[in-house]
N, CA, C and O atoms as a MOPAC input file, in Angstrom:
PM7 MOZYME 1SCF
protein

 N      0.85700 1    -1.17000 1     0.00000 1
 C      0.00000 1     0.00000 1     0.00000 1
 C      0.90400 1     1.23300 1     0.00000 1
 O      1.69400 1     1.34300 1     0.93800 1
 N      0.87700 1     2.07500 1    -0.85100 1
 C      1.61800 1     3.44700 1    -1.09100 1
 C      0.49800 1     4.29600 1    -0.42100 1
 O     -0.70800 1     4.09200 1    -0.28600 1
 N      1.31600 1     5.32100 1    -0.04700 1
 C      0.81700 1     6.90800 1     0.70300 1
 C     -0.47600 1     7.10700 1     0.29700 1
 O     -1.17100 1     7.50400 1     1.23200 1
 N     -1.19400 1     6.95900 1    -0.96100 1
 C     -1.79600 1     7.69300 1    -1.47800 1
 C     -3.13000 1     6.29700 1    -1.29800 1
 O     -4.22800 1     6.59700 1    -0.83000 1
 N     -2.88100 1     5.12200 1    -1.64900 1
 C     -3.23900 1     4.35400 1    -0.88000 1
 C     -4.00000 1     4.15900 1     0.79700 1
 O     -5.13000 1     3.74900 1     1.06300 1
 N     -3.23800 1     4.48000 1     1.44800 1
 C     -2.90100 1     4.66300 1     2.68700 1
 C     -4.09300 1     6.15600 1     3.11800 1
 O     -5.25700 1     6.07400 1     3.50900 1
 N     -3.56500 1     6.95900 1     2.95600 1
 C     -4.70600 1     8.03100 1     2.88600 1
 C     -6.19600 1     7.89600 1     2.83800 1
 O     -7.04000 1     8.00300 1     3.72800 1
 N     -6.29900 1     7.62100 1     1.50100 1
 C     -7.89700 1     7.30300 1     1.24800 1
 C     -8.49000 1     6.38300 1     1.70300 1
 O     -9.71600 1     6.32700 1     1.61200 1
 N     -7.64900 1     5.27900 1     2.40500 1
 C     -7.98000 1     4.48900 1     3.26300 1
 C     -8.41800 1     4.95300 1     4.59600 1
 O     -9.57400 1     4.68100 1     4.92100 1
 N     -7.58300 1     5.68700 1     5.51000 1
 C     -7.40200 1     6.54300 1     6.54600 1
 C     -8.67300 1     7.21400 1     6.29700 1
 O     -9.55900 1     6.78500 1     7.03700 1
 N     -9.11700 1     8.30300 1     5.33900 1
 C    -10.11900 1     9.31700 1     5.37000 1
 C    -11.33300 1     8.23600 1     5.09600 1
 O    -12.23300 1     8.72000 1     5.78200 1
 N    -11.73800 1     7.34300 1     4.63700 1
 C    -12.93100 1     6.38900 1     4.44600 1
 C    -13.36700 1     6.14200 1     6.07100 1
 O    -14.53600 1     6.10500 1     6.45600 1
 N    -12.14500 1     5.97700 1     6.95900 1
 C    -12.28800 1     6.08800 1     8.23200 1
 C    -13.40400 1     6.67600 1     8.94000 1
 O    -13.55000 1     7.88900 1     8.78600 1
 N    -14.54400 1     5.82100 1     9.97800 1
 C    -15.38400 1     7.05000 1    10.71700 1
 C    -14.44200 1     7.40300 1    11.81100 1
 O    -14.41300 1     6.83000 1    12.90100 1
 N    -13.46800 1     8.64800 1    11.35000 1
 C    -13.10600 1     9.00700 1    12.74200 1
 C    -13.34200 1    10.72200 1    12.83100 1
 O    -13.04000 1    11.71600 1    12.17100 1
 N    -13.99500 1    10.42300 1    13.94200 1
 C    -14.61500 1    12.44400 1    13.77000 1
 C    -13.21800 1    13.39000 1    13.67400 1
 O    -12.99700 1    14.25000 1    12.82100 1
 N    -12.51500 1    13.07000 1    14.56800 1
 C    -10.75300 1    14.54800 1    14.55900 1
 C     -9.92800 1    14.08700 1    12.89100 1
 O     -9.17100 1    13.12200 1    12.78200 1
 N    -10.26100 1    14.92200 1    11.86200 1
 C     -9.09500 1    14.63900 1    10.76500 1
 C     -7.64100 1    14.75600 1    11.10400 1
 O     -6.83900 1    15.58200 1    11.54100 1
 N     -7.69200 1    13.70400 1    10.74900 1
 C     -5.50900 1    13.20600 1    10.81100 1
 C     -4.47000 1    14.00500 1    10.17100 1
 O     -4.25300 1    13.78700 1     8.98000 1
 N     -3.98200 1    14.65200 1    10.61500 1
 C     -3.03900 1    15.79200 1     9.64400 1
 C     -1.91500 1    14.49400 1     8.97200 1
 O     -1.23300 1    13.80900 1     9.73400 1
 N     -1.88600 1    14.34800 1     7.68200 1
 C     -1.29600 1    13.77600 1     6.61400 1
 C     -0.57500 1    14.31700 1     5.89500 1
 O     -1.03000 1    15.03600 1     5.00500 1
 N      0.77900 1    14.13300 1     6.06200 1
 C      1.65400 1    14.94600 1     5.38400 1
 C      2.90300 1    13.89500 1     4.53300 1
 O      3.60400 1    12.95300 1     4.90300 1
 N      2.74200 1    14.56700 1     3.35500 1
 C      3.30400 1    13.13600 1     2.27100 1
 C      5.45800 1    13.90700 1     2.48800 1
 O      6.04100 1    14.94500 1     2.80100 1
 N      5.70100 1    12.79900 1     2.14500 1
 C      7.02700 1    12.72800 1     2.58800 1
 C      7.75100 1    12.28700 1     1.10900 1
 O      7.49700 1    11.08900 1     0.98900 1
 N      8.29600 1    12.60000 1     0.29700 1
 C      8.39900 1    12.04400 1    -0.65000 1
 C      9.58100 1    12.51200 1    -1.63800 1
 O     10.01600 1    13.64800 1    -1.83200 1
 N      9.93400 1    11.38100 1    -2.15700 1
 C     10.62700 1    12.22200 1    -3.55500 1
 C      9.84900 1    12.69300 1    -4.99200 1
 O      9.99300 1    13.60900 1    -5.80200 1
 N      8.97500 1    11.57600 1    -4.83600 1
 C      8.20900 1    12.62200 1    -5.81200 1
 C      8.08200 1    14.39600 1    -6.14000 1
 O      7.36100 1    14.99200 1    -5.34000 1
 N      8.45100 1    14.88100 1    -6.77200 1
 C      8.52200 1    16.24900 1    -6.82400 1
 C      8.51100 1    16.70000 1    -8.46200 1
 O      9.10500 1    17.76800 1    -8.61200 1
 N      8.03700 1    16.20000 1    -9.57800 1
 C      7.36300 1    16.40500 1   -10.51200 1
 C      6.11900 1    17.40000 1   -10.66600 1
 O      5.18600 1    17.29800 1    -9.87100 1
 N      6.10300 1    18.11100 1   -11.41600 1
 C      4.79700 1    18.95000 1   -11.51200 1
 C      3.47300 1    18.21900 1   -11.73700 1
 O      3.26900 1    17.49200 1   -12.70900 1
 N      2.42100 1    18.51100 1   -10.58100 1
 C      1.71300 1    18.05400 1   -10.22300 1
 C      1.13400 1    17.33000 1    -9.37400 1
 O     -0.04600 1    17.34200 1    -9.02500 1
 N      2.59600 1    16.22900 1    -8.79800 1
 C      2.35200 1    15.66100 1    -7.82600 1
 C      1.88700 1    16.52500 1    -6.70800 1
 O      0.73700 1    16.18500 1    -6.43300 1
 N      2.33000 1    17.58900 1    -5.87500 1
 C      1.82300 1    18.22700 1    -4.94600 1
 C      0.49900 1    17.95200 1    -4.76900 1
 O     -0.00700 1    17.38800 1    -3.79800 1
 N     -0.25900 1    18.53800 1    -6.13200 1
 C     -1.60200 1    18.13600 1    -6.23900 1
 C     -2.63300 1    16.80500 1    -5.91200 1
 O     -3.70900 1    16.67900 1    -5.32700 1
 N     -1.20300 1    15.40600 1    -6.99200 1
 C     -1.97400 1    14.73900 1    -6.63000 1
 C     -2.25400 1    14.12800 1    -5.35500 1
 O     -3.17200 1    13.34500 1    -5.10900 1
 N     -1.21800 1    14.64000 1    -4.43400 1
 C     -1.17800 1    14.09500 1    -2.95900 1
 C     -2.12300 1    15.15400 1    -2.34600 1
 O     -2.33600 1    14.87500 1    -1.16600 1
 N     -2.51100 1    15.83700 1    -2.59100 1
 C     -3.48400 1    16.67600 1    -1.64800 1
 C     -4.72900 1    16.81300 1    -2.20400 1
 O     -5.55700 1    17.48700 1    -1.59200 1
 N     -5.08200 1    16.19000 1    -3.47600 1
 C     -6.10900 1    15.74800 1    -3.92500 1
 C     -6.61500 1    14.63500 1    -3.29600 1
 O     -7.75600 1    14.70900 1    -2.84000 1
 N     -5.53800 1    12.89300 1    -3.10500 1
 C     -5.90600 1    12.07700 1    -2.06000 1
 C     -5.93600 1    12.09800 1    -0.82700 1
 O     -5.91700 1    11.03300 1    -0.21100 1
 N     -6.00200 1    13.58900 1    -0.01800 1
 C     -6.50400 1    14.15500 1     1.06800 1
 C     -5.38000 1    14.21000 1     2.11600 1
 O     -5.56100 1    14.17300 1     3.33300 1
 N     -4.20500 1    14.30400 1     1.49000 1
 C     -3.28600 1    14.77300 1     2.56300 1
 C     -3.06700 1    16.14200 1     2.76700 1
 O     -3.27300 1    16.81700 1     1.75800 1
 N     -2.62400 1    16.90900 1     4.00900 1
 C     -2.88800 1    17.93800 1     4.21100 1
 C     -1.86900 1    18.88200 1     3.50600 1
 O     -2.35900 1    19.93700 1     3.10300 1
 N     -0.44300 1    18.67600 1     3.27000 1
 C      0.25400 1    19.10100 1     3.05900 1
 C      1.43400 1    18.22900 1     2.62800 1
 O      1.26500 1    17.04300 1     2.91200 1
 N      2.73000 1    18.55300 1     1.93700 1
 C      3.84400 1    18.31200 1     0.84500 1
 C      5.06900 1    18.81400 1     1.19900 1
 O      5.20700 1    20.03000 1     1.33200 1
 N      6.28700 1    17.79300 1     1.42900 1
 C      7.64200 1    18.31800 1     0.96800 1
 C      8.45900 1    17.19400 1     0.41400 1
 O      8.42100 1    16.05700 1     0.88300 1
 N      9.00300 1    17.45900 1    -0.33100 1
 C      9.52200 1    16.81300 1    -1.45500 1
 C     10.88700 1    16.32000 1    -0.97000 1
 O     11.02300 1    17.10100 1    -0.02900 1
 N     12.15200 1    15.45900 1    -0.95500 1
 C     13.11600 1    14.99100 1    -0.87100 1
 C     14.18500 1    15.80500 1    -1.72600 1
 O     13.74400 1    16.22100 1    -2.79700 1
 N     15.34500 1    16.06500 1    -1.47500 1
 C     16.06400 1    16.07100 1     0.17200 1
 C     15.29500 1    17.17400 1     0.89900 1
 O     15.07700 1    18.27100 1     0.38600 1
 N     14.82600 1    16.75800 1     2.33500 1
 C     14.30900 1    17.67600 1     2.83500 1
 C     15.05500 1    18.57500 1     3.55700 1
 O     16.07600 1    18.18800 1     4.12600 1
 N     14.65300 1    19.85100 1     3.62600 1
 C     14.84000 1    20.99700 1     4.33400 1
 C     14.59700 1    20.70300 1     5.71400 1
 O     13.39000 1    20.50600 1     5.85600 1
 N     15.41700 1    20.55300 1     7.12900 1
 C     14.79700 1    20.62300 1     8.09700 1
 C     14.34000 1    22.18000 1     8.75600 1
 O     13.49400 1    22.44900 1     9.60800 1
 N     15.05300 1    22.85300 1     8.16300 1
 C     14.05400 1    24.16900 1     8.82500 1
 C     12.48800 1    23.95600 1     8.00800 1
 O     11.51000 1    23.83600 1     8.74500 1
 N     12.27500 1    23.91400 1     6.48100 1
 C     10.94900 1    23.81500 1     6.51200 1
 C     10.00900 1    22.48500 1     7.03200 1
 O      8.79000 1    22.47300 1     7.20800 1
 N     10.96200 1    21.39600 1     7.21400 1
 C     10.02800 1    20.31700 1     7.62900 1
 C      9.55300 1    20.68500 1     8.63300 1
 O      8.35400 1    20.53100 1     8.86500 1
 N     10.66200 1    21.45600 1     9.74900 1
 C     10.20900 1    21.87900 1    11.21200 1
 C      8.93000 1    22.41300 1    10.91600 1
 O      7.92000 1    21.73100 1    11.08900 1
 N      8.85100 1    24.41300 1    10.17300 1
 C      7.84500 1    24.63000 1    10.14000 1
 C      6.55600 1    24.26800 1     9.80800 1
 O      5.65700 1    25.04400 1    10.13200 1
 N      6.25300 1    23.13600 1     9.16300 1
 C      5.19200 1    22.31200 1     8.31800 1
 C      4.58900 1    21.46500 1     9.86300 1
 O      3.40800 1    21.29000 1    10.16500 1
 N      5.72600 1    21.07400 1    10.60000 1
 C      5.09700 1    20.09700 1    11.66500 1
 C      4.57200 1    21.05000 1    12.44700 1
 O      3.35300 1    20.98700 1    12.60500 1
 N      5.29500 1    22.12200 1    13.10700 1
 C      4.98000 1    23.36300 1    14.01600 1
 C      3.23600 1    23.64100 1    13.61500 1
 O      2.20000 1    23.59200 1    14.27800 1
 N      3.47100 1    23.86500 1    12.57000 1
 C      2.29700 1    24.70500 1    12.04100 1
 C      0.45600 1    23.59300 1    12.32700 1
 O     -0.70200 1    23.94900 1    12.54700 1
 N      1.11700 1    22.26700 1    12.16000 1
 C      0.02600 1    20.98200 1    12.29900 1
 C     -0.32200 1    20.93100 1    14.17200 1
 O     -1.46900 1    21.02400 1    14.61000 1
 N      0.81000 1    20.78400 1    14.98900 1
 C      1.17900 1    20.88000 1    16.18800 1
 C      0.14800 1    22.06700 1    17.49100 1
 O     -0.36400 1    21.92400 1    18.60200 1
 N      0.30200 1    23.15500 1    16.49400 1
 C     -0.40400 1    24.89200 1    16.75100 1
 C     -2.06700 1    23.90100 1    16.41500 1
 O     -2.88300 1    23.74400 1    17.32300 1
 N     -2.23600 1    23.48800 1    15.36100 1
 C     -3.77800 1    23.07500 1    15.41200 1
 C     -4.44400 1    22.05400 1    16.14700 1
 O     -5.66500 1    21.95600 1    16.27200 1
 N     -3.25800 1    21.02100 1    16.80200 1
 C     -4.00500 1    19.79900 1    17.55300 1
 C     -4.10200 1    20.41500 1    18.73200 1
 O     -4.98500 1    20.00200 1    19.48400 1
 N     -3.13800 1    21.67100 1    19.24600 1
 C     -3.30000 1    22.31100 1    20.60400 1
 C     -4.46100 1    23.13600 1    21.19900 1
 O     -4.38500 1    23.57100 1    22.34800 1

């Protein structure tokens, strides 16, 4: 089962709190962004990652479960 897989599986879910889903990937082709947040993940960063922006991406998910 791939991410995208995995997801739409997850959201078919009855679970009332949505799961912040954040794709991890090398994919980084035009479009993909899309298609991962089309299969309902919340947000995207592409490989090699940045840890200052990975930080801010988690921070920012973190601020909403609080």
């Amino acid at each position: 089962m791939n991410g995208i897989e995995s997801t739409k599986h997850i959201r078919s879910l009855d679970i009332k709190e949505k799961i912040p889903i954040i794709a991890v990937t090398a994919n980084a082709l035009k479009g993909d962004r899309e298609k991962f947040l089309e299969a309902g993940m919340q947000d995207y960063i592409s490989k090699p990652i940045e840890s200052e922006k990975f930080i801010a991406i988690l921070k920012n998910y973190l601020k909403k479960t609080n």
